[in-house]
N, C-alpha and C positions, 0 to 999 in steps of 0.2 A: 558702454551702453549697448543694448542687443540691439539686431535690427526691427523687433519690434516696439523697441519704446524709442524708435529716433519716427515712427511714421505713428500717423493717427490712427485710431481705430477703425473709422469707415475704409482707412486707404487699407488697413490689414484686412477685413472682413468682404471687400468687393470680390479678389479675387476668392476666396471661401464659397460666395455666395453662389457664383456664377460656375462653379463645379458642381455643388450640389443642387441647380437647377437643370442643369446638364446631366448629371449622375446622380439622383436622389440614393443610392448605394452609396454615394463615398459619405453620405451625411449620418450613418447607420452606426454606433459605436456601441459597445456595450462595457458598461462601466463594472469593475469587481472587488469586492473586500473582503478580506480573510480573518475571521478569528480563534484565537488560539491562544489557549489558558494560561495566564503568568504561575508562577508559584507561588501566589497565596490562597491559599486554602479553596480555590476557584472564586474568588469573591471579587479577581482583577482580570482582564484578559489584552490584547494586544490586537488592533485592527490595521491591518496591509493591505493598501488599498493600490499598492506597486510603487507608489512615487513617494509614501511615507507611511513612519505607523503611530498609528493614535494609540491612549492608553486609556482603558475605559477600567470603572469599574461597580460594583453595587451601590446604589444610592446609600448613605449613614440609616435613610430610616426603613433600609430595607436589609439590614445589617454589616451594611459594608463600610471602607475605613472612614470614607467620607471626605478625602484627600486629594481626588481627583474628580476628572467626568463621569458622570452618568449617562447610561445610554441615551436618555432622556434633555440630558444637555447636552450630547452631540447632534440630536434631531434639531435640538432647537439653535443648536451654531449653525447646523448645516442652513437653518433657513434663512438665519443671519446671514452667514457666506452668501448664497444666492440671491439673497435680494439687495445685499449693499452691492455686489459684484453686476448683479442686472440692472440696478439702480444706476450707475455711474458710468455702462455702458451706454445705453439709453439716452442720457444728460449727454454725452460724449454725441452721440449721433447725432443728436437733436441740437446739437452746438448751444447748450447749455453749460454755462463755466460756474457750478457750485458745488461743495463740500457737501455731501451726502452722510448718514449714519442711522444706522438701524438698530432699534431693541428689537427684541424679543421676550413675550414672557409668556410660561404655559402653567397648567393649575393640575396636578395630580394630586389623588387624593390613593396615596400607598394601602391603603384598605384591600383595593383589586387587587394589587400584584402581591398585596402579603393573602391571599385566599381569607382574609378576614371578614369579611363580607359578602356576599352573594352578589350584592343592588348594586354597590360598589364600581366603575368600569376600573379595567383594565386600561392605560392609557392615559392622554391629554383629554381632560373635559373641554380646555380652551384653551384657544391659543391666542396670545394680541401682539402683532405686528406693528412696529410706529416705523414708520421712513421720514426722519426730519431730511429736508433738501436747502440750504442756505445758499440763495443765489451769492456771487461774487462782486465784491465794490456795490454792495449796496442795492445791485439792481432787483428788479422783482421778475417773478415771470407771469408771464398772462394767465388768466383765470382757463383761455382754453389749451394753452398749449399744457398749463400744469396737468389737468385733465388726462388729456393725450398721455403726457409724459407718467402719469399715473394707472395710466391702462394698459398702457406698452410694459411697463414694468411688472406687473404682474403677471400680465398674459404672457411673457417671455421667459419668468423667474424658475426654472426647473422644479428645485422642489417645489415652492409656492403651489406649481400647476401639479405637483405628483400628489400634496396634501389635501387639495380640493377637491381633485378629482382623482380615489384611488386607484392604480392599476391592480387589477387578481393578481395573486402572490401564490408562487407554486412551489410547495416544501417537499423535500426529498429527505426523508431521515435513512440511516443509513445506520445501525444498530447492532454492532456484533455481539 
């Protein structure tokens, strides 16, 4: 077992906390992903994000094989990731002992990205979030702490906060 799964998470995150209240610089990271075109016809590509690589490719009804990810379903795990993963955090702080699980579901209408349409967007029209929380042996949690525990979660959930509220995106094309 590593030493971080023999201590709890508040005991792992104190000493975290209290650096970057001391050094708001060491709290500064900048996350990166790399893609790069598999050999099929460009319809697949390969995302390196350092620590591993994902395999994406053309949605089926945007002519691709239809056999794996879409970029559109790695948006929508990514939110899964961070909200089951902030959800559980949270529950863990809050000395909450329940089984957490997250859908995701989003609604594109391939009209935009096939240029079939003008009116069309480009994009998720909608996105719906469920966070089911199953307390433990039965118990329940209070109507304010759920609350709390419901507001903490989102306000903390990385992408969650990058979907709601977007950062400007700065493109560098690079064309020889």
């Amino acid at each position: 077992m590593s030493e971080s799964t023999d201590r709890d998470l508040p005991e792992i995150q104190k000493p975290l906390k209290a650096e970057y209240e001391e050094n708001p610089d060491a709290a500064k990271v900048t996350l990166s992903a790399t893609g790069a075109e598999q050999a099929e016809e460009g319809r697949a590509c390969n995302v390196d994000i350092g620590r591993a690589i994902y395999e994406a490719e053309l949605h089926e009804g945007a002519g691709g094989p239809g056999s794996g990810a879409c970029s559109g379903d790695l948006l929508l795990g990514a939110l899964a990731a961070c909200s089951q993963l902030t959800a559980q955090a949270v529950a863990e702080n809050f000395g909450i002992d329940a089984d957490v699980s997250v859908d995701v579901e989003g609604d594109l209408d391939l009209r935009g990205t096939m240029g079939v349409a003008e009116d069309a967007p480009v994009g998720f029209e909608d996105i719906r979030l469920s966070i089911d929380v199953d307390p433990a042996d039965g118990e329940s949690i209070d109507p304010e702490t759920a609350v709390t525990f419901e507001r903490a979660t989102e306000k903390y959930c990385v992408v969650y906060q990058t979907l709601i509220d977007p950062p400007e995106i700065e493109t560098d094309w690079n064309v020889d």
